[in-house]
C-alpha positions as CSV (number, residue, x, y, z in Angstrom):
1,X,10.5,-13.1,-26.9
2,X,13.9,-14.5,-26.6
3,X,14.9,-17.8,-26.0
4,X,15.9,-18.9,-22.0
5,X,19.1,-18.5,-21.4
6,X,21.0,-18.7,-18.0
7,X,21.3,-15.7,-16.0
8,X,25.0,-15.4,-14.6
9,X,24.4,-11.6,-13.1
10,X,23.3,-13.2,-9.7
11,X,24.5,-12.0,-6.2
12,X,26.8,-13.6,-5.1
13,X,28.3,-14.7,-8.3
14,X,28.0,-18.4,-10.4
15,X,30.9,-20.7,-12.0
16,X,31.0,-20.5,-15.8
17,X,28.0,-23.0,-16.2
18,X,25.8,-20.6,-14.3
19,X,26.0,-22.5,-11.1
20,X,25.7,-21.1,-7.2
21,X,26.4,-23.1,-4.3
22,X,25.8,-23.5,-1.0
23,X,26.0,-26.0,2.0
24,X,21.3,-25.7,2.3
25,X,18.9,-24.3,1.0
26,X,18.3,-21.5,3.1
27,X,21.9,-20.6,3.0
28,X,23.6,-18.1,1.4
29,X,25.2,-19.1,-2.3
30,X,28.2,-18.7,-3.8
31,X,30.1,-19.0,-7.0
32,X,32.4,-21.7,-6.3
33,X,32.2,-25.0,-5.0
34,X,33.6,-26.2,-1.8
35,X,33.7,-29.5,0.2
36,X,30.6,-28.3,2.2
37,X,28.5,-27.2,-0.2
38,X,25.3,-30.0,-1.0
39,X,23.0,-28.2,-3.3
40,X,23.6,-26.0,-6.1
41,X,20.9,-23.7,-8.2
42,X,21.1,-21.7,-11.5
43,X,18.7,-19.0,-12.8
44,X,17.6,-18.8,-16.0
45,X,16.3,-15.9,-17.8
46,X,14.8,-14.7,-21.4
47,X,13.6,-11.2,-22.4
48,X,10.2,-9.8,-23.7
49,X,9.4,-6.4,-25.3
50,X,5.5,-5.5,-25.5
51,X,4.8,-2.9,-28.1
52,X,1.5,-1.2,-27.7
53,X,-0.8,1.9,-28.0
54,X,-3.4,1.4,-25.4
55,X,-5.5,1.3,-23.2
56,X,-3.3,4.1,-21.4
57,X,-3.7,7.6,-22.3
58,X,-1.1,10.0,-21.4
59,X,-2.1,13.3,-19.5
60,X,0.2,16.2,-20.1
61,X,2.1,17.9,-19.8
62,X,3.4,17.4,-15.6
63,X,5.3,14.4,-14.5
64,X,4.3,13.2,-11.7
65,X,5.6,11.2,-8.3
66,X,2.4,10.4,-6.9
67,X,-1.9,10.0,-7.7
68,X,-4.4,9.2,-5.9
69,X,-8.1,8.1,-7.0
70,X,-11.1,8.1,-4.7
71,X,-12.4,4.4,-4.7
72,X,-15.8,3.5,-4.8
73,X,-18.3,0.5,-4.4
74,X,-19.5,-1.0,-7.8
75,X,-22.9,-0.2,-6.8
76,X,-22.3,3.9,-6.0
77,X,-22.1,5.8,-9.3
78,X,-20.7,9.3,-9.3
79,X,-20.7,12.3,-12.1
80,X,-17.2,13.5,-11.3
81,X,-14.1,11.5,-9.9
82,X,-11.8,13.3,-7.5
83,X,-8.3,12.8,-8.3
84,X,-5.5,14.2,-6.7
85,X,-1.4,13.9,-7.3
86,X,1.6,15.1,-6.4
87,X,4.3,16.6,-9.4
88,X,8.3,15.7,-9.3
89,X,8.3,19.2,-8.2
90,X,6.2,18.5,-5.3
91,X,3.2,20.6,-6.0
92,X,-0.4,19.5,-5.4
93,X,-2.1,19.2,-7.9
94,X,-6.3,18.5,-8.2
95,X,-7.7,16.8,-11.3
96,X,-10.8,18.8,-12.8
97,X,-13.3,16.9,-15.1
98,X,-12.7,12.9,-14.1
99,X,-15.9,10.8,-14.7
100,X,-16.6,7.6,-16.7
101,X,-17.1,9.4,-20.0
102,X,-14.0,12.0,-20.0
103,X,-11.5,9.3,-17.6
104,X,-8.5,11.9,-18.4
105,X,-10.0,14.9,-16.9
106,X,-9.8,18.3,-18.3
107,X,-7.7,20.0,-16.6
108,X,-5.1,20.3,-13.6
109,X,-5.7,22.6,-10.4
110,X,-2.8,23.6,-8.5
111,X,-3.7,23.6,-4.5
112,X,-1.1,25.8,-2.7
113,X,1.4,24.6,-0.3
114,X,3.8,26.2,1.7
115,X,6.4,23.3,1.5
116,X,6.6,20.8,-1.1
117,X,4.3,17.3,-0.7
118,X,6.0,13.8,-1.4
119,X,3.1,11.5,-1.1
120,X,-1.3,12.1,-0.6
121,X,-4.3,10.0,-0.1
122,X,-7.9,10.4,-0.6
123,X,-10.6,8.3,1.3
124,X,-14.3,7.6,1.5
125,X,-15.9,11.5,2.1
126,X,-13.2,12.9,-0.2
127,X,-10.5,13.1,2.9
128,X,-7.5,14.4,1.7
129,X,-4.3,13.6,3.7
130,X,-1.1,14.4,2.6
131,X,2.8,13.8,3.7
132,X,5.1,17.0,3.1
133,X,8.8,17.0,2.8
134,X,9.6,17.9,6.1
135,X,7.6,14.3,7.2
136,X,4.3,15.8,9.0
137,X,1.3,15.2,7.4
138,X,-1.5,17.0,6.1
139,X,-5.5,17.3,5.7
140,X,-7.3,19.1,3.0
141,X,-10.6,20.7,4.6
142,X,-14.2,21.1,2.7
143,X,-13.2,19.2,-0.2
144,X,-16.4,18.4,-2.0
145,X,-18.3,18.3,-5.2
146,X,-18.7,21.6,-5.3
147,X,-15.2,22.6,-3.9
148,X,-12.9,19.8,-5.7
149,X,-10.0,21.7,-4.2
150,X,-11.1,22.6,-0.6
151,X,-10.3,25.1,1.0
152,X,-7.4,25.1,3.5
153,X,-4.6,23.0,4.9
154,X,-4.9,21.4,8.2
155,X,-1.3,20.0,9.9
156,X,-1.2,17.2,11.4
157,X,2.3,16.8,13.7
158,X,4.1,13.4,12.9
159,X,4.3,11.1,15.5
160,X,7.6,12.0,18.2
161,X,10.9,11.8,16.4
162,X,9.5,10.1,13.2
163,X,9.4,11.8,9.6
164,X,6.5,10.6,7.5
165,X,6.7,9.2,4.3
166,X,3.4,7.7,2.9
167,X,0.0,7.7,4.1
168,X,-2.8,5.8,2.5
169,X,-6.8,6.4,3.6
170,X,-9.7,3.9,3.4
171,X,-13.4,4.6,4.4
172,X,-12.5,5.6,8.3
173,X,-8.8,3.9,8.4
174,X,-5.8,6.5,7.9
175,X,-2.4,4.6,8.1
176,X,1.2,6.4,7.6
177,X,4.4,5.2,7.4
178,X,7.5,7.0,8.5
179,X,11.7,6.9,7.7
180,X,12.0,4.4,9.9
181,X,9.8,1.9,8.7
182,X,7.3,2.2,11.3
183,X,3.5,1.6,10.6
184,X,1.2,4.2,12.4
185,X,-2.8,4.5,12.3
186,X,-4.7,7.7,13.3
187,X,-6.6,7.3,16.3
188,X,-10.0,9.8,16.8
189,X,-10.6,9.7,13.0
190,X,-14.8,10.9,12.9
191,X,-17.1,12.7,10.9
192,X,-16.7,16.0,12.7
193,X,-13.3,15.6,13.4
194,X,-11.5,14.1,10.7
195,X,-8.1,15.5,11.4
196,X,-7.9,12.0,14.1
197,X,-5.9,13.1,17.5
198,X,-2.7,11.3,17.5
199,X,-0.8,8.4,16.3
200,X,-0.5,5.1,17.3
201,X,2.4,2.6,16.2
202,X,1.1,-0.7,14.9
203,X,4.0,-2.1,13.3
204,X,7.7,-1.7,12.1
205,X,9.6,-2.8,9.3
206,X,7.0,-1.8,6.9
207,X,7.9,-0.4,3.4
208,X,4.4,0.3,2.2
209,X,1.0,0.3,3.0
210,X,-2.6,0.6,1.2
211,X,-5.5,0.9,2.5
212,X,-8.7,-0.5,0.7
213,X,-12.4,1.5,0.6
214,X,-13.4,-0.7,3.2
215,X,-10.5,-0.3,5.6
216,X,-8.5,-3.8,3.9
217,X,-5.0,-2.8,5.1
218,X,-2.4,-4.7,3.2
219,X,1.1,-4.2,3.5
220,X,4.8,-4.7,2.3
221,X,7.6,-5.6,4.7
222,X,10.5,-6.6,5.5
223,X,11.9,-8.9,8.0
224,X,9.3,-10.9,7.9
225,X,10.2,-14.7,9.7
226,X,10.0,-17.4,7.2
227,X,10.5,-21.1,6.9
228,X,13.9,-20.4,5.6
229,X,14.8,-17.4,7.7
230,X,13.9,-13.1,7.2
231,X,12.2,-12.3,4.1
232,X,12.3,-8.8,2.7
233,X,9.3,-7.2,1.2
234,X,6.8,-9.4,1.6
235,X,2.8,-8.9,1.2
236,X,1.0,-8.9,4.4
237,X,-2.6,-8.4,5.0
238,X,-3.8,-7.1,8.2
239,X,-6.2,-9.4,9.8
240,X,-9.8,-8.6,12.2
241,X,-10.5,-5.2,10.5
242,X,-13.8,-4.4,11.7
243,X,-16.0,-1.5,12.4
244,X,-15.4,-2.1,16.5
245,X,-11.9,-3.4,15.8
246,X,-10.7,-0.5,12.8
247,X,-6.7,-1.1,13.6
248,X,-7.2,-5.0,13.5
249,X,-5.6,-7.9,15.9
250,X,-2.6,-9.6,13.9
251,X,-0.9,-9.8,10.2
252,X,-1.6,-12.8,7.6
253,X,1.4,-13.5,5.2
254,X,1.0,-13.2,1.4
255,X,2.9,-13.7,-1.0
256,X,6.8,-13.5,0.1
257,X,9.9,-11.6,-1.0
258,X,10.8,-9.6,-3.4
259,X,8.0,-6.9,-3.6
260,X,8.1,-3.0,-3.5
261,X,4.2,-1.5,-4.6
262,X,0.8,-2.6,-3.4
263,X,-2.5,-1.6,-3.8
264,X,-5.8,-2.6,-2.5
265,X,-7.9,0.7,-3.3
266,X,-9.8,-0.8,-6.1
267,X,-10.7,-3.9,-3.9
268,X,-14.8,-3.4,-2.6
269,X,-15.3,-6.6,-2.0
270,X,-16.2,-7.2,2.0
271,X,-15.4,-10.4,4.1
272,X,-16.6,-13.7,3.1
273,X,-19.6,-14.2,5.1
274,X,-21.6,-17.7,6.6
275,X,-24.8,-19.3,8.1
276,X,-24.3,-21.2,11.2
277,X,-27.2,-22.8,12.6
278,X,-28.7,-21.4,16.0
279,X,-29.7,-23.7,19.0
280,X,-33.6,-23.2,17.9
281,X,-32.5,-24.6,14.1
282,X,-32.4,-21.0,12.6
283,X,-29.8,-19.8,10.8
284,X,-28.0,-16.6,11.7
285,X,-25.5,-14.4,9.6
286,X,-22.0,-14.4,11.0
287,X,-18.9,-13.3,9.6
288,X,-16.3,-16.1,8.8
289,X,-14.0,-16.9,12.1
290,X,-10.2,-16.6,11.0
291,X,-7.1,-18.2,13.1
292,X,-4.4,-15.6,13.8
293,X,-1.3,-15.7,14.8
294,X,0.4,-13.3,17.3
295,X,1.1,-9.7,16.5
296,X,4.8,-10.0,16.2
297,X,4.6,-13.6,14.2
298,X,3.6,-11.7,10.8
299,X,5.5,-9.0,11.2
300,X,8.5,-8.4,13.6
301,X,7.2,-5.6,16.2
């Protein structure tokens, strides 16, 4: 690891001591210093290489763009993984042979498209949806542990004027996101009909979102109001997601600026609960109340 050193490739540009300027805080900086500038800041920086071997074991021989993993509770054990991905080609692609003693799999399975895929998603009951390059989605019918691959391709129209880009599915939740940086969730989404039937916009400015196996939706976006103005990619997390309430009731900010990936699919850990005492002196089992802010607050709708 390298010593700190100051970092003078800064937007914006820094005098030759590594300085910015600026007349606050929350104002933009420059390189120079004028008579109504009042604060000043300089990044430092130092470099680290990491040499190692493991844990990860490469899969050959496809790159890929995209993977997907089905989560599962602690508790639940299963004999074969299903893992799906998506090649820089744009094929789909099923991974044969995932379980806790052989985590590489054996073998890839390519599932047939007519169109190349960009992005894919399984949930809770091994749903499969998928995003194709045109921007309408996808759902992969009978898969199982029998039929890894399922059988056929449902589509699923994108919402009106709107290409989709990512989609991300949780235990009942499926939420997309399209070009535009809107946020959609699938209304209708049930056991017998699992294709959902249609789309409803929660959100915009949202770059990314994930959805946990127990229907956590966490986000990244932009635009999001601060103490010191808009903040681009910022973490969100989606608050009063419950079984009666799947699309929840308002955003929570996390941690702020600067992010790009998220994911919550390995989180199976449910809402905090509490005992509150009853009129009679018993206790009851509630969940945890939570102050929200507006809709809008969190993220700008």
């Amino acid at each position: 690891m390298s010593d700190w050193s100051v970092d003078y490739s800064v937007s914006g540009g820094a005098d030759r001591d590594g300085w910015q300027y600026a007349a606050d805080f929350p104002a933009s900086y420059h390189g120079h210093k004028t008579l109504k500038d009042f604060v000043r800041r300089r990044r430092w920086a130092r470099k680290c290489k990491l040499t190692t071997t493991g844990p990860w074991q490469e899969v050959p021989p496809i790159s890929l763009s995209d993977v997907t993993i089905l989560p599962c509770a602690a508790q639940i054990s299963v004999d074969v993984v299903p893992l799906w991905a998506i090649s820089n080609k744009g094929d789909v692609l099923c991974r044969l042979g995932v379980s806790t003693l052989t985590p590489a799999g054996s073998s890839w399975l390519h599932v047939g498209t007519d169109q190349p895929f960009k992005s894919i998603s399984i949930g809770a009951g091994s749903q499969v949806w998928a995003i194709a390059k045109d921007g309408s989605a996808f759902y992969r019918g009978s898969v199982s542990a029998e039929s890894p691959a399922g059988d056929s391709w449902y589509h699923i129209p994108s919402p009106a004027k709107q290409k989709l880009k990512q989609v991300s599915v949780g235990r009942t939740s499926v939420y997309t996101v399209d070009e535009n940086s809107n946020l959609w969730y699938r209304q209708g989404v049930t056991p017998s009909y699992p294709q959902g039937s249609s789309w409803e916009h929660i959100s915009n400015n949202v770059r990314k979102v994930s959805v946990g196996p127990l229907d956590q939706v966490w986000i990244i976006a932009d635009k999001v109001q601060g103490s010191h103005g808009l903040s681009c990619g910022t973490v969100c997390h989606r608050l009063g997601v419950q079984p009666m309430e799947p699309k929840g009731q308002s955003w929570d900010y996390g941690i702020g600026g600067g992010w790009d990936h998220i994911t919550v699919r390995g989180n199976c850990m449910g809402p905090p609960r509490i005992r509150l005492p009853s009129l009679g002196g018993l206790a009851s089992q509630s969940s945890c109340p939570v102050s929200t802010e507006a809709n809008g607050n969190a993220v700008e709708c």
